[in-house]
C-alpha positions as CSV (number, residue, x, y, z in Angstrom):
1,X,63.3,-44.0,-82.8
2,X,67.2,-43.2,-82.5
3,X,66.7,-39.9,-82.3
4,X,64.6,-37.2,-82.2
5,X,64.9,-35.0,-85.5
6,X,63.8,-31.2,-85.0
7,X,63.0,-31.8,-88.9
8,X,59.9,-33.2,-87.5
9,X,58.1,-31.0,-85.0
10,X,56.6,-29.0,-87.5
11,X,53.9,-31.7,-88.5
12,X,51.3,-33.5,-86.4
13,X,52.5,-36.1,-84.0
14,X,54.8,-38.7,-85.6
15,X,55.5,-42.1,-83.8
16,X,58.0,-44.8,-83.9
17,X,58.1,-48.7,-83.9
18,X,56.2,-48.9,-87.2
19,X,59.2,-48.6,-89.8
20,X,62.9,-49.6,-89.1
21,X,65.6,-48.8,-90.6
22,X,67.9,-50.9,-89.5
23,X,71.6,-50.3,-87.7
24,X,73.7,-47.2,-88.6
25,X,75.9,-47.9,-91.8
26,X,79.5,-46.6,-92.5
27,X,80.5,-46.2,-95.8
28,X,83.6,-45.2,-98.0
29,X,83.5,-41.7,-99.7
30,X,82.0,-42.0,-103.0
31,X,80.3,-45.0,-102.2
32,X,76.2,-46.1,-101.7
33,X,74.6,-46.8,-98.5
34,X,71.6,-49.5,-99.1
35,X,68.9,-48.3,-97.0
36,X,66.1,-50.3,-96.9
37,X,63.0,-49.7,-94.7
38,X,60.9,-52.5,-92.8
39,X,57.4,-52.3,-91.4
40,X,55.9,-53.6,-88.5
41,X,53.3,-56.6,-89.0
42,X,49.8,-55.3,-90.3
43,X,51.1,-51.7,-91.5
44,X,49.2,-51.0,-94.0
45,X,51.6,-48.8,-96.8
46,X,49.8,-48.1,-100.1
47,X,52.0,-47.5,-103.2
48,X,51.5,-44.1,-104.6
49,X,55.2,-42.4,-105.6
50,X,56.5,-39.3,-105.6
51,X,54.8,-36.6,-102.5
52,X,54.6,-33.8,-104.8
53,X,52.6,-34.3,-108.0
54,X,51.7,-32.9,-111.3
55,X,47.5,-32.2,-110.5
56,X,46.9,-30.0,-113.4
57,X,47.4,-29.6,-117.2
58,X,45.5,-27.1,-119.6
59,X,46.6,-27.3,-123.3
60,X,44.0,-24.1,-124.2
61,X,44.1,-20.8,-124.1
62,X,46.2,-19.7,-121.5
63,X,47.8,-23.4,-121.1
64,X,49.1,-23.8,-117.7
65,X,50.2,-26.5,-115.2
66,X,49.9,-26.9,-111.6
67,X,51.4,-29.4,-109.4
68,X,50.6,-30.3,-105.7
69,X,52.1,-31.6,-102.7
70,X,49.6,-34.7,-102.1
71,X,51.2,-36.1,-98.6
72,X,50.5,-35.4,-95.1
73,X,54.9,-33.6,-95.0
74,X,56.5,-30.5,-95.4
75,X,58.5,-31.7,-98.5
76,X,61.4,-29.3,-99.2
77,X,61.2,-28.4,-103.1
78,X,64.4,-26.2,-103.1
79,X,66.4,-27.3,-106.5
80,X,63.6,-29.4,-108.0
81,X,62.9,-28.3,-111.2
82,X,59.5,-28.5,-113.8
83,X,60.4,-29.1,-117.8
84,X,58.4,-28.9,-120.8
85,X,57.5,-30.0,-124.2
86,X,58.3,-27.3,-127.1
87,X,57.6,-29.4,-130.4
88,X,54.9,-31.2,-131.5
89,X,56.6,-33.7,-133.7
90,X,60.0,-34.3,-131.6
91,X,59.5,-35.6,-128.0
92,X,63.1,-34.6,-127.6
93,X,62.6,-31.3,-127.7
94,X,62.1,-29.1,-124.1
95,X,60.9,-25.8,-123.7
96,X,64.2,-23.5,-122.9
97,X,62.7,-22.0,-119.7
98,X,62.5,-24.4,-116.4
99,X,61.0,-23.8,-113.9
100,X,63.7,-24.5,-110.5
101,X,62.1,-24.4,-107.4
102,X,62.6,-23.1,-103.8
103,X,61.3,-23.1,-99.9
104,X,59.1,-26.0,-98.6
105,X,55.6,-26.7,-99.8
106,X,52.9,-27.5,-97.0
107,X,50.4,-30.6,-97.6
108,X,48.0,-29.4,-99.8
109,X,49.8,-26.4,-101.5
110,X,50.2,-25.8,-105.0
111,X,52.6,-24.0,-107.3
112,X,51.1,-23.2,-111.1
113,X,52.6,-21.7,-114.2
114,X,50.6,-20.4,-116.9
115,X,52.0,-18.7,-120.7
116,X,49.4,-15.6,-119.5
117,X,52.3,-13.3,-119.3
118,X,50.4,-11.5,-116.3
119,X,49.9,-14.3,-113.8
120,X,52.3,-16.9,-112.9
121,X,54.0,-16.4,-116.7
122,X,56.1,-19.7,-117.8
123,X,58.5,-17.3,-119.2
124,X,57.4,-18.3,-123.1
125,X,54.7,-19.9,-125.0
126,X,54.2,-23.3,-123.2
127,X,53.6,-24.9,-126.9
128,X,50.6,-26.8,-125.9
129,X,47.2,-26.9,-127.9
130,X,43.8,-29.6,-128.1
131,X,43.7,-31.7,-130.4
132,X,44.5,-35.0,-132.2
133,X,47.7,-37.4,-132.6
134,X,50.5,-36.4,-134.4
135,X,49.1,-32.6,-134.5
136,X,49.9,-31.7,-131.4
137,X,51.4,-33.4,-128.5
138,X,52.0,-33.0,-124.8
139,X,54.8,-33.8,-122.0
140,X,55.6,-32.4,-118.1
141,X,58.6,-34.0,-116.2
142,X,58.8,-33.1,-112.6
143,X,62.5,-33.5,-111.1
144,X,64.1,-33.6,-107.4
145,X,67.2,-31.9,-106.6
146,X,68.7,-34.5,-107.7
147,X,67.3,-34.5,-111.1
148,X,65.4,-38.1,-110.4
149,X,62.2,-38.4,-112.2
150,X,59.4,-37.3,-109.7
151,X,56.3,-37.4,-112.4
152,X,55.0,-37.0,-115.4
153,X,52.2,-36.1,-117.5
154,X,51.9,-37.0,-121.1
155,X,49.4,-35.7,-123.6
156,X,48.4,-37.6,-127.0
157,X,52.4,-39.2,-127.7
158,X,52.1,-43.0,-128.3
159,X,53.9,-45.6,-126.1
160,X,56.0,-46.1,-128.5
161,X,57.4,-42.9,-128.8
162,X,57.5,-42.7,-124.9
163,X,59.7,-46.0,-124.8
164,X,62.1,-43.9,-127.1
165,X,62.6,-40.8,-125.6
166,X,65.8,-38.9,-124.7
167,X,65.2,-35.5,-123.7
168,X,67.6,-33.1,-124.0
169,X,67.3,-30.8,-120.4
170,X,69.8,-28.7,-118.7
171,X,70.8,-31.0,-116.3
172,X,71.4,-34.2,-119.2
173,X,69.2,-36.6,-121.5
174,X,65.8,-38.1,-119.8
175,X,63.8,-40.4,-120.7
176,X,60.0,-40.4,-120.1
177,X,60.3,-44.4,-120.3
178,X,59.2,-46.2,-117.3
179,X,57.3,-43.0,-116.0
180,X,53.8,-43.0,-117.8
181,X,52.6,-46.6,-118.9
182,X,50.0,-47.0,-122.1
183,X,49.9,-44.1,-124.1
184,X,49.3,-40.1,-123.3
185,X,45.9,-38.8,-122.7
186,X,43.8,-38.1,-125.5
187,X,43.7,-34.3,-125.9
188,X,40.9,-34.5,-128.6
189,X,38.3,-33.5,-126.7
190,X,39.3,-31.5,-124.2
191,X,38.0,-27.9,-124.5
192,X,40.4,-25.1,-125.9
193,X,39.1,-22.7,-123.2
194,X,39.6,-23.5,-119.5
195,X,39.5,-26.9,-119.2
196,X,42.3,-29.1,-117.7
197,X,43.3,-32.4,-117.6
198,X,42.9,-32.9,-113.6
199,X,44.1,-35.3,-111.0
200,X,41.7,-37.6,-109.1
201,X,41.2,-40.1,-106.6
202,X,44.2,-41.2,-103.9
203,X,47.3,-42.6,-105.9
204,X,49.4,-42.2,-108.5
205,X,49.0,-45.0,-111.4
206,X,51.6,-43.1,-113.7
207,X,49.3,-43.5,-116.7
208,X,45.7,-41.5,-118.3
209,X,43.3,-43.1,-115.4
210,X,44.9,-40.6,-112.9
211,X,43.3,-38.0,-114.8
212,X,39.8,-36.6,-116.1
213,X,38.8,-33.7,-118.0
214,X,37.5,-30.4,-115.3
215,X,36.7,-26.8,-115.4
216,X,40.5,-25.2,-114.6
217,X,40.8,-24.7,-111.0
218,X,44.4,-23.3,-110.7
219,X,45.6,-22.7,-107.1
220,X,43.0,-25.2,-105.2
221,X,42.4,-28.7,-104.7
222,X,40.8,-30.8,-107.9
223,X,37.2,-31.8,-107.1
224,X,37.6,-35.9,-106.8
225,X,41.5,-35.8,-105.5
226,X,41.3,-37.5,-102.0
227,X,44.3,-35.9,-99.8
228,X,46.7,-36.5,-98.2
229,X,47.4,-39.7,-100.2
230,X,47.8,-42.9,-98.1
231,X,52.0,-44.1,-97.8
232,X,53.8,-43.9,-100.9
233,X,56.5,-46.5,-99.5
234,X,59.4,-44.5,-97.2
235,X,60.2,-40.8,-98.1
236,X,63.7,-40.4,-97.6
237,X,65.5,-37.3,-95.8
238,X,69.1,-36.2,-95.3
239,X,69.0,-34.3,-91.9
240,X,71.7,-32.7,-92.6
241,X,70.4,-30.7,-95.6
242,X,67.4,-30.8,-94.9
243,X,66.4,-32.0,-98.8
244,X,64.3,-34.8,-99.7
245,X,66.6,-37.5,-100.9
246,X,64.2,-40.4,-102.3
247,X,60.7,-42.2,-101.9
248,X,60.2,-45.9,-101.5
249,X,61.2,-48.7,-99.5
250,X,65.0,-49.4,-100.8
251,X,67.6,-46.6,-101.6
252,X,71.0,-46.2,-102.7
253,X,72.4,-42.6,-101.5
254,X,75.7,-41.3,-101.5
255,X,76.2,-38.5,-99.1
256,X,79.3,-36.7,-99.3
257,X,79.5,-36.1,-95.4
258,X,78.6,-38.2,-92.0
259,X,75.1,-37.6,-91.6
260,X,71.5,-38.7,-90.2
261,X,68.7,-40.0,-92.5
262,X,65.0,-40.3,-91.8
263,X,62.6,-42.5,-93.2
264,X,59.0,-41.5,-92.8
265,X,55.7,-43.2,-93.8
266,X,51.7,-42.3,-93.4
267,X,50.0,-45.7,-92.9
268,X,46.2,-46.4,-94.2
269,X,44.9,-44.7,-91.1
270,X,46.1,-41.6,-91.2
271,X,49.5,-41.9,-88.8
272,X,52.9,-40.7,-89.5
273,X,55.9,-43.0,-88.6
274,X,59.9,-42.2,-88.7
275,X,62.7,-43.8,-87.8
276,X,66.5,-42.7,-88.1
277,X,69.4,-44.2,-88.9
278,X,73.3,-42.4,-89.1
279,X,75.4,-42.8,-92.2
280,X,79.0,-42.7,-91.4
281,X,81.4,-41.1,-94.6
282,X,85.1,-42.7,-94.1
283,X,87.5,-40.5,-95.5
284,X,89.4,-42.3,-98.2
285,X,92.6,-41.2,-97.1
286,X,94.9,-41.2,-94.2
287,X,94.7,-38.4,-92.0
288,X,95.4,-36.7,-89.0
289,X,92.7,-38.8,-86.9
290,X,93.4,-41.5,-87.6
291,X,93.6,-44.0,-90.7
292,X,91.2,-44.9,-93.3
293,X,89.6,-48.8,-94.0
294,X,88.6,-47.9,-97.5
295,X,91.3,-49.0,-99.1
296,X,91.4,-52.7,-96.9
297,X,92.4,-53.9,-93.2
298,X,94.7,-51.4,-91.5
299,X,97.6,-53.5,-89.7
300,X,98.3,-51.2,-86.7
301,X,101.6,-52.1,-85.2
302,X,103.0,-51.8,-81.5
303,X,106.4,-51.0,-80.3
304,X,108.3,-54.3,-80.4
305,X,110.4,-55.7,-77.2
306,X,107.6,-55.7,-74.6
307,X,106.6,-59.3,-72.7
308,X,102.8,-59.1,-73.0
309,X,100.2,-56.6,-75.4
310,X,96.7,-56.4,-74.8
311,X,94.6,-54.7,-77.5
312,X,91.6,-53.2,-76.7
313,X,89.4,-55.0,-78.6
314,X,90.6,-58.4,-77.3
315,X,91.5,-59.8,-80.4
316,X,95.5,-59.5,-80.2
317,X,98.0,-60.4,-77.9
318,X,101.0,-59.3,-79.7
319,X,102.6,-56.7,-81.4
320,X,100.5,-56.3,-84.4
321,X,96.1,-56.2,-85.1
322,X,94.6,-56.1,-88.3
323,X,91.6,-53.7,-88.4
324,X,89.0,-54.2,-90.1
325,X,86.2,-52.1,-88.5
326,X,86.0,-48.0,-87.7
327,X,86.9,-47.5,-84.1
328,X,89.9,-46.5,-81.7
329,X,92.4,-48.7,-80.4
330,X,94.9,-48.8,-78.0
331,X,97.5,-51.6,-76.7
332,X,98.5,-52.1,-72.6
């Protein structure tokens, strides 16, 4: 490991020389740094998305929703956000209120909503109700901080009208398509008192089969959900902020300053790995330190009339060197 992140000591012990993350990167402001994570022989990674999930959904009386942070991390939530159906007709419609979260959820915790206006209230109806297709209808989007699609859960709509989607949210259109495969859950028989649609087993399949139908257990683990789920590919962090950037094993991310990243992963057994890697922003103009490569080779030039130069870097014995990589230079 490159270096040792104080992000980390808050969680059981974390090793290295499982994941890799390759050499430090410089980039141009305004442009993407590929990062892409490699495991050592025989780690076993399973697939299973997002580490916070949706783990709860009660169309009755009160509805309510609860998600759940299913990995063995801290994940910091601050500026993710939970949305909402509010038609039963038009997918495209969202509730007005969001939900925009804050502070760091623990493995394990849970955060729940309900349209009770005494506990946990929504802010408005959450317009949710049993029953059969095209009577009433059923979505949740999950969203990072930087409004990516996390998870979803859909209730009842048809693949077809998922495929189509474009909802209209305070941060821009969404689309539900390529979140939730097949078609929503069936919310025909699914009691209208205290009954939830309630997360299982140890992955996330994005579709019904991560779901079946429980006595509502706001606040608590669902019987039948296995945590901490098993890998999930590399979950991304910006040391800098401090905010989850991205999960999987490849990731364009565009920070706006020079900072470190950390990739971490939870293999089959149980054990954490990280690895770091430093993301260097170029300025994309010239400046008082020095001059920018994002624009091309820099030609740095030498005062003329000497006998001899020698450049630092070897690569010029006269008066001028074309630069092509960040460093400093200097001429004898």
């Amino acid at each position: 490991m490159k270096k040792l992140l104080l992000l980390l000591i808050c969680v059981p012990f974390i090793g290295a020389g499982q994941i890799y993350l390759g050499n430090n990167q410089s980039i141009c402001e305004g442009d993407s740094a590929q990062l892409i994570a490699t495991y050592a022989p025989g780690t076993s990674i399973n697939s299973t998305g997002s580490p916070i999930l949706i783990t709860e959904c009660d169309p009755g009386a009160p509805d309510l929703l609860e998600i759940q942070n299913v990995s063995a991390l801290p994940v910091d939530v601050t500026g993710w956000r939970v949305i909402i159906s509010n038609n039963y007709t038009n997918i495209n419609i969202a509730n007005p209120n969001e939900q925009i979260l804050s502070g760091t959820m623990l493995p394990g915790s849970t955060q729940y909503w309900t349209d009770n206006s005494t506990t946990n209230y929504w802010g408005s109806n959450m317009m949710w109700n049993p029953g059969s297709y095209p009577s009433f209808t059923t979505w949740i989007m999950l969203l990072d901080n930087n409004n990516n699609v996390m998870d979803v859960f859909v209730g009842n709509w048809l693949s077809s009208d998922i495929a189509s989607s474009l909802i209209t949210t305070s941060v821009g259109s969404i689309s539900l398509a390529g979140h939730w495969n097949g078609d929503g859950i069936d919310q025909t028989n699914i009691g209208t008192l205290l009954q939830s649609f309630s997360r299982i087993g140890n992955e996330d399949n994005d579709d019904a089969s991560d779901f079946t139908i429980l006595s509502t257990s706001s606040a608590i683990t669902n019987a039948g959900l296995n945590l901490p789920f098993s890998g999930g590919g590399a979950t991304w962090y910006d040391v800098n902020s401090g905010q989850m950037i991205g999960v999987g094993d490849t990731l364009n991310y565009s920070p706006t300053q020079s900072t470190y990243v950390v990739g971490v992963i939870t293999d089959s057994s149980g054990q954490i790995w990280s690895d770091t890697m430093y993301i260097e922003v170029l300025n994309t103009n010239i400046s008082t330190t020095g001059f920018s490569l994002c624009n091309g080779s820099v030609v740095l030039t030498a005062p003329s009339n000497f006998s001899t130069y020698s450049w630092s870097n070897g690569a010029s014995t006269n008066p001028l060197l074309t630069v092509n990589t960040p460093g400093t230079y200097y001429v004898d």
